[in-house]
C-alpha positions in Angstrom: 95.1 115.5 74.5 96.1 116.4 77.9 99.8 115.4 79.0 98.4 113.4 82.0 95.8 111.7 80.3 98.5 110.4 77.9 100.7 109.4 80.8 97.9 107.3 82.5 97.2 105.9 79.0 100.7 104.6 79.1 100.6 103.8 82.2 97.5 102.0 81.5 99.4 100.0 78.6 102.2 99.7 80.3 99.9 97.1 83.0 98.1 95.1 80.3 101.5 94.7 78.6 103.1 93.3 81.8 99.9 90.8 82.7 100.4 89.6 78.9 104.4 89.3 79.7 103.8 87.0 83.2 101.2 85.2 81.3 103.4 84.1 78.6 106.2 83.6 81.5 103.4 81.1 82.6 103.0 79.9 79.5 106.9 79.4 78.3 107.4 76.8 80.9 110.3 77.8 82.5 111.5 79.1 78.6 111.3 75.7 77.1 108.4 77.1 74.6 110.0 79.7 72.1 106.5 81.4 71.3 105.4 82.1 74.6 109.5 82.7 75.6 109.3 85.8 72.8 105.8 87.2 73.4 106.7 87.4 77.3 110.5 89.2 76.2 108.5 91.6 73.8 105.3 92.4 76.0 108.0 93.2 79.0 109.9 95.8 76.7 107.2 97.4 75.4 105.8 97.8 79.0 108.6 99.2 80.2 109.1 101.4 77.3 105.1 102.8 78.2 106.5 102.7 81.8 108.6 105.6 80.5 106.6 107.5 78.9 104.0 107.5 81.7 107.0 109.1 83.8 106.7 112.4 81.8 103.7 113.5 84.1 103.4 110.6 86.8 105.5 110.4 89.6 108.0 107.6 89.9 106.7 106.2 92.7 103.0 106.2 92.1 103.3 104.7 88.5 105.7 102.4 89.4 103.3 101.1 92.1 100.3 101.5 90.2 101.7 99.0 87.3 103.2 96.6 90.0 99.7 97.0 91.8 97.4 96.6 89.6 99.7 93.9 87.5 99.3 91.8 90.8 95.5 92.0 90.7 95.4 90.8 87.2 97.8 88.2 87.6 96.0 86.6 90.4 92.7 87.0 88.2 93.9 85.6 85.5 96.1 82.8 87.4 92.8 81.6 88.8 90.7 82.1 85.4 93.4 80.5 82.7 95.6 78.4 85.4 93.3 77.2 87.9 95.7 78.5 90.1 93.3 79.2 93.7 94.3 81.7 96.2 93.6 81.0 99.8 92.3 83.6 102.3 95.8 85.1 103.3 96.3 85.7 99.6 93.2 86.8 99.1 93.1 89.4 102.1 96.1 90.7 100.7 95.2 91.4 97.3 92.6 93.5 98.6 95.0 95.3 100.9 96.7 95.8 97.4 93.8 97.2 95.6 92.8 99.8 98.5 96.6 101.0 98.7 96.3 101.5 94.7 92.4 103.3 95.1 94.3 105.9 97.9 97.3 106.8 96.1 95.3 107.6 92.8 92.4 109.0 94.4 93.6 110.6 97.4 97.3 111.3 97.4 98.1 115.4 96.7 101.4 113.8 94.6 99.0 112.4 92.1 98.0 114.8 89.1 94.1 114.6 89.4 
């Protein structure tokens, strides 16, 4: 498989392992709940660790906010789904200001590996 398509498959990872991490931060209640404490302690790890490895081919600076980027947009989603936590239009307006900054620098940017 082709370098870069293993470092966005990381890099992929590395976001679903960091929405599963604030979730069970959510979820540990301030670390009161053991369970959710460790699955938030071991998802963070192992998203950094895929962090890493999709720095072999990615530039720091586009993973890094790629993963915080697209971790936001997944966050709010699933703040909203699982915690009825609502976002008003500020919030809203913002997130998509997120997700167009995230579409340029991946689709657009010459940095990028394409």
């Amino acid at each position: 498989m082709h370098p870069t398509l293993l470092a966005y498959a990381a890099l992929l990872l590395a976001i679903v392992l960091e929405t599963v991490g604030t979730m069970a931060l959510q979820a540990s209640h301030q670390f009161t709940r053991v369970g959710p404490s460790l699955v938030m302690l071991a998802a963070y790890i192992a998203s950094f660790y895929c962090l890493a490895l999709a720095l072999r081919a990615v530039p720091i600076g586009i993973a890094y906010a790629t993963w915080g980027g697209v971790g936001i947009i997944l966050i709010a989603i699933f703040g909203y789904v699982v915690f009825d936590q609502k976002l008003d239009w500020p919030a809203a307006i913002g997130i998509a200001l997120i997700v167009a900054g995230v579409v340029i620098v991946n689709g657009f940017s010459k940095v990028t590996p394409h």
